[in-house]
N, C-alpha and C positions, 0 to 999 in steps of 0.2 A: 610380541616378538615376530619377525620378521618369519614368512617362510621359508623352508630351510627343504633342501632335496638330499635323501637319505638310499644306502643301494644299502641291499641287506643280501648277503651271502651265505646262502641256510643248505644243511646238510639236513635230510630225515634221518632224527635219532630217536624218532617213536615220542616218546614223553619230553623232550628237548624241545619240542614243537610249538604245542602253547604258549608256554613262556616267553619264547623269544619271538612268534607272531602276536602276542601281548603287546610288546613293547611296538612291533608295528602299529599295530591298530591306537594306541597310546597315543603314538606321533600322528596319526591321521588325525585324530577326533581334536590336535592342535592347529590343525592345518596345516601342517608338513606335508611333503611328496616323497611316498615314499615306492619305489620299485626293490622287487624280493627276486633275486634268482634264487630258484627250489627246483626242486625233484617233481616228477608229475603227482605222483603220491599224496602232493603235498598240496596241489593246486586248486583243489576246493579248498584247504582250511587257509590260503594264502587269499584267495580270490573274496571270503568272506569279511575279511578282515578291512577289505575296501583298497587294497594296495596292488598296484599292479605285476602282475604275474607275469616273468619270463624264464621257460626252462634252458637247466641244462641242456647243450648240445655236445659237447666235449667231454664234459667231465659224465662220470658215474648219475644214471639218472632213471632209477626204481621206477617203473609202473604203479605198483599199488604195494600194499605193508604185508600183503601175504608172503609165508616164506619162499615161494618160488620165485620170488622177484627181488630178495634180499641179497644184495652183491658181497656183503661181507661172511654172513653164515658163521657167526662166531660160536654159533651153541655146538659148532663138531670140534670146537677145539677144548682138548682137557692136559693137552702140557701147554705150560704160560708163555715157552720159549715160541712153542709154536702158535701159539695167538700171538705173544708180539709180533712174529714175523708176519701174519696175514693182518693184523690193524697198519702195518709199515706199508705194506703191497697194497693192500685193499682199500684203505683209508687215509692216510695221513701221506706218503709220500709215491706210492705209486700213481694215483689220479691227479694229484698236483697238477703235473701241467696242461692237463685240462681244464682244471676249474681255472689257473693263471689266463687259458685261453679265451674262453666263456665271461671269466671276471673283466678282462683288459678292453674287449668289446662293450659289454653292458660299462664299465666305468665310460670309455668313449662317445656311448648313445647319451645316457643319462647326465653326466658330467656331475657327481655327487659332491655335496658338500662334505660329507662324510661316509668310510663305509662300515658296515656292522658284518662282522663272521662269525658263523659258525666255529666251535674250537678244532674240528676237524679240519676244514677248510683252510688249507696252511694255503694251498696253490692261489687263492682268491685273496691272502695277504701277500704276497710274492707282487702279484700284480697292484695291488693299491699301492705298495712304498713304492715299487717301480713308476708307476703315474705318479707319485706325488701326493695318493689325496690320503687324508689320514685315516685312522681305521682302528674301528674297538672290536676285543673278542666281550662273546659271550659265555659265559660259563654258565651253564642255567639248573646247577646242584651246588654243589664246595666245592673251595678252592681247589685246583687239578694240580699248578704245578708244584715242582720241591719247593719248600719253604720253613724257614728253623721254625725248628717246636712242632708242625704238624708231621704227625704222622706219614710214612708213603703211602702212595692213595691206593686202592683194589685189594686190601687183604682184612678190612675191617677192622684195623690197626686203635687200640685207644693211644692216647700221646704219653711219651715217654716220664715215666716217672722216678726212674732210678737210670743207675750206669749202665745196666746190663741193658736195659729199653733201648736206652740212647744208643749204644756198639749194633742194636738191631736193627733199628730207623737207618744208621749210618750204610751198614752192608746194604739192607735192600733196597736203600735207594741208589747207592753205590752198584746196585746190580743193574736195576730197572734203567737206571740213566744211560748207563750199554749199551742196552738193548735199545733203546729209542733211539742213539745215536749210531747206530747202525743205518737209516735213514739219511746220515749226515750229506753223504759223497753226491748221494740223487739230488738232494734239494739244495747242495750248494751248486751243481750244475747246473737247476733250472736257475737259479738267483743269478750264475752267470752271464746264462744268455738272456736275462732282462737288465743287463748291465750293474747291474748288484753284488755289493764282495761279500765274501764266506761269511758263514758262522762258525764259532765251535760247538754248539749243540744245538738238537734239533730243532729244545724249544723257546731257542731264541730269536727263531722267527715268532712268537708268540709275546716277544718279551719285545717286540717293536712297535708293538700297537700302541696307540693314545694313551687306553685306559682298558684295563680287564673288568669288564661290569660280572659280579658274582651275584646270580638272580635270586638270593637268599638273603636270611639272618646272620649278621655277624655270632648272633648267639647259636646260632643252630651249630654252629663251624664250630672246630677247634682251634683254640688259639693260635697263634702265629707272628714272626717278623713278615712282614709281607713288603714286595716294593711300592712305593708312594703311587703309584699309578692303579691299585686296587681300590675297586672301591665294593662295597657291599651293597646294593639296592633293593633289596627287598625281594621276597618269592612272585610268581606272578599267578595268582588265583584263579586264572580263568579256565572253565571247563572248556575241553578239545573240540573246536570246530563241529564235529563228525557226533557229537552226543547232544547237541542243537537242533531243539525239535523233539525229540526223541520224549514220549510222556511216561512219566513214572508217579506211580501209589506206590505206599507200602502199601507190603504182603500183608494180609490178614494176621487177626493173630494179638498176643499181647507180650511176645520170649520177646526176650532183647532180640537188635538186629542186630547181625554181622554181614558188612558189606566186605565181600571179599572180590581184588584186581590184581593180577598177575601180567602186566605190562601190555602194553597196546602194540607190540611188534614182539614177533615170534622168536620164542627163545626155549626152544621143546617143553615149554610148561604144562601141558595137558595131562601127563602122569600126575606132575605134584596140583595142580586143579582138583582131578580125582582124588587123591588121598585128604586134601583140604573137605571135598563134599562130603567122602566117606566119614572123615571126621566129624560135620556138624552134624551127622545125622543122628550120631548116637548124643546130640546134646540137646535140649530147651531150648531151642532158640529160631530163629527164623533167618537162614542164609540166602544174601544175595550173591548170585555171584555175575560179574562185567566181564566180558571175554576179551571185549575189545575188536577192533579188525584185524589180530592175525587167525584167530579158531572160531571156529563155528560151534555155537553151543551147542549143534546136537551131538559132539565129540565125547559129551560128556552126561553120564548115566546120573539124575539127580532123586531123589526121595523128593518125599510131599512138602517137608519144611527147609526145602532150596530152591529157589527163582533162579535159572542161567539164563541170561539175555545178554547181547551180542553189547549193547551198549544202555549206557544211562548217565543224566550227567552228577556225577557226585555230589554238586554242591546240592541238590534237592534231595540227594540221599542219606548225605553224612549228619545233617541235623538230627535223622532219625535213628542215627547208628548208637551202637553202644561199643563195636568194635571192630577193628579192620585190621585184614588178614590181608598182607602182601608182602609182594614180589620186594619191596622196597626202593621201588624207584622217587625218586627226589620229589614228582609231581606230586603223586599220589600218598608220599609222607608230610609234604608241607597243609596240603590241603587238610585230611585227618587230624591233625596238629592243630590248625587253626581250626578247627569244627570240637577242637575238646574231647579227642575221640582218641583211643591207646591203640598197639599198634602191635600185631604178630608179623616179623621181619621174615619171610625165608627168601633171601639173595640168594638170585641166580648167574650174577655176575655182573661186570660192568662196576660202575660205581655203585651196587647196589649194598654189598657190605659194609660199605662207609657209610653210608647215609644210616643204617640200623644200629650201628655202632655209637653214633651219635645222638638216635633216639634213644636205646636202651641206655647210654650213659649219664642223660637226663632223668631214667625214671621214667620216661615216657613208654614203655614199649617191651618187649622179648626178641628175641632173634635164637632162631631155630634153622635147623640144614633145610635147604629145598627138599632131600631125601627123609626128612622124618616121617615118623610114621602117626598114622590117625591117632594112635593113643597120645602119642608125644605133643599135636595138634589140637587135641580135645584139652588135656591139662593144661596146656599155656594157654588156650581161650577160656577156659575156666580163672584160673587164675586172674587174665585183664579184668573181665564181668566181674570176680567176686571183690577183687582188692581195691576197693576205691582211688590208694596214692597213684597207681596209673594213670588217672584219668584226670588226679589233682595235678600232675605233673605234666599232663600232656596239654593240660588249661592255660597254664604256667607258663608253658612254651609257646603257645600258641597264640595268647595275647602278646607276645613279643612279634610273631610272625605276621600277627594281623594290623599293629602298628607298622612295621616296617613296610607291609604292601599296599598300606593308604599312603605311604608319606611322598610321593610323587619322588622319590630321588631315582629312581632309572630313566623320566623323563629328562628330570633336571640337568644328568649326565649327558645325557645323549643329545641336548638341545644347547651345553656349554662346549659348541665347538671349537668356539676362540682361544680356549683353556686347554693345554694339552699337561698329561701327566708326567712324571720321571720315568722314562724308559730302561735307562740306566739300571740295568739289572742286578748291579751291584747293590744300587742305592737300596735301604731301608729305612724302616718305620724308627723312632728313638726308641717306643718302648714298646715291650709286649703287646700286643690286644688283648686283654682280660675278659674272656665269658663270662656276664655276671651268672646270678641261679638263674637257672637253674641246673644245677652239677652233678647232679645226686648219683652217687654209685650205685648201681642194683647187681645181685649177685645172679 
């Protein structure tokens, strides 16, 4: 195949990052050209990847993943009304016409065959349909928008199985879509002045892209009518830039290991960290815990049989694991899953109770409040270690997951530019998409 020039328009969304500099590094090692606008944050793990790095200058553009450099700060918000309004302001349509700004120059330098977004990044799709050049979103967990039969996304929702389900999907999506279109009036005035006519909802600037690539398993997801221009490609395995190099032994010892990760961008996790340590201490086992780059592990007070180190790259750790204790972000559950390894959920937000929702409904997993307590902590990690079907079920899922992320189809997508998908939002799928097993109810 022909060399192809690719602009990729990336938001730091912490664990969003590998995935979709994955598919970068993908297209390089084809010989593609591919230029990343990113955030500075982000420009070692962009630079590694062998793709050329240009920051923001317009738009929102972090320093580094510590919280003092975090423009959104979503961990102070606890009414939903008032995070939507700061993800509107903060993220999706108040920075817009900066990234439209930043985007319409780099399209001009680079002249891309194709562009890739970010799902945040609406302002850098504003600007591709306005140049003309086409443009996939990324989604690099499950499906995000409304779609029949899934669930609404952020309440860790299982899908609707009776009438009463269905009247609840309908309101809170009926709510949520509100809310988001609250945004509308902003972003049909930038679409204005790039010479572009309205939408009626927000995220039908999202629904003008090529193709929505979904960096996962169709099976990990719940079912759904989806429009013909989705496609599923597989999770993307690769440990974060920043845990490269980085050398790790297991601990000493012969307890099970419990690797435990609470997100790689700051989301006031250090209380539920503590109570996680507090908790393994009073167990048999040997805890690792990854802080990641937003806490410094001397935040955190550990006993003899807990390792805190700031990073390590998981895929050298999870072989040795017997269980994993997280935050439940998308990254850090796919990988687990594909290592055969079960999984303690406590979501802190974000998409993070959907993804757990998904595991535990597998069989794969438990899901516990961020606020529980050490006891509460100790008996659901007891329970993963003693019950074998966890770990049969997290197997189960996993060789799904680990097929799906050999089978090259996010290159394949990304490199069938010729091919564009139905954007047509109306348009759907004929039939259901069927989750094979594994489906398993756990209580």
């Amino acid at each position: 195949m022909n060399a192809q020039t690719y602009l990729f328009a990336l938001v730091d969304g912490g664990g969003t990052v590998p995935p979709e500099l994955g598919a970068a590094r993908r297209l390089l090692e084809r010989g593609h050209r591919v230029t990343i606008l990113a955030e500075d944050s982000m420009e070692s793990d962009v630079r590694a990847t062998g793709a050329t790095f240009v920051p923001w200058t317009t738009a929102p553009n972090r320093a580094s993943r510590r919280p003092e450099d975090d423009p959104y700060r979503d961990w102070e918000c606890s009414n939903p009304l008032a995070l939507f309004a700061r993800l509107l302001d903060r993220q999706l349509v108040g920075p817009a016409p900066g990234y439209a700004k930043d985007m319409t120059a780099a399209i001009d330098t680079v002249k891309p065959d194709l562009a890739v977004c970010s799902f945040f990044a609406i302002g850098a799709m504003v600007a591709a349909q306005a140049r003309e050049v086409p443009f996939d979103v990324f989604f690099p967990n499950m499906y995000l928008l409304p779609a029949e039969g899934m669930p609404p996304i952020g309440l860790g929702l299982k899908p609707a199985r009776n009438p009463l389900a269905r009247v609840r999907d309908r309101a809170v999506r009926s709510l949520t879509q509100r809310q988001w279109n609250k945004g509308v009036p902003a972003l049909n005035a930038l679409r204005a002045s790039y010479g572009l006519a309205p939408v009626r909802e927000l995220f039908d600037q999202l629904r003008s892209a090529r193709k929505h690539l979904v960096l996962t398993s169709a099976e990990f997801d719940f079912p759904a009518r989806l429009p013909d221009h989705v496609r599923y490609v597989g999770a993307v395995l690769d440990d974060p830039a920043w845990t490269t190099g980085t050398a790790w032994t297991p601990p000493p010892g012969e307890d099970p290991l419990v690797l435990v990760a609470l997100s790689s961008t700051f989301q006031d996790q250090v209380a539920c960290l503590q109570r996680v340590i507090d908790a393994l201490a009073q167990m048999p086992v040997r805890g690792y815990v990854t802080t990641g780059p937003a806490i410094d592990p001397a935040a955190l007070d550990a006993p003899d049989n807990v390792t805190v180190v700031a990073a390590a790259p998981h895929s050298q750790v999870l072989p040795h694991a017997h269980a994993v204790i997280t935050h439940a972000g998308h990254g850090t559950v796919v990988r687990a899953l594909a290592a055969g390894i079960p999984i303690l959920s406590l979501p802190h937000g974000r998409d993070q109770a959907d993804n757990a929702v998904r595991v535990s409904t597998r069989g794969a997993g438990i899901t516990l409040s961020r606020n529980a307590t050490p006891q509460k902590i100790v008996a659901a990690t007891a329970r993963l270690l003693d019950d074998p079907t966890y770990a049969a079920a997290a197997t189960e899922l996993g060789a799904i997951i680990n097929r799906d992320a050999a089978s090259g189809a996010l290159v394949h997508e990304l490199e069938e530019i010729g091919v564009t998908g139905t954007v047509d939002s109306g348009t759907r799928r004929d039939e259901l998409r069927v989750c094979p097993r594994p489906m398993r109810q756990r209580s």
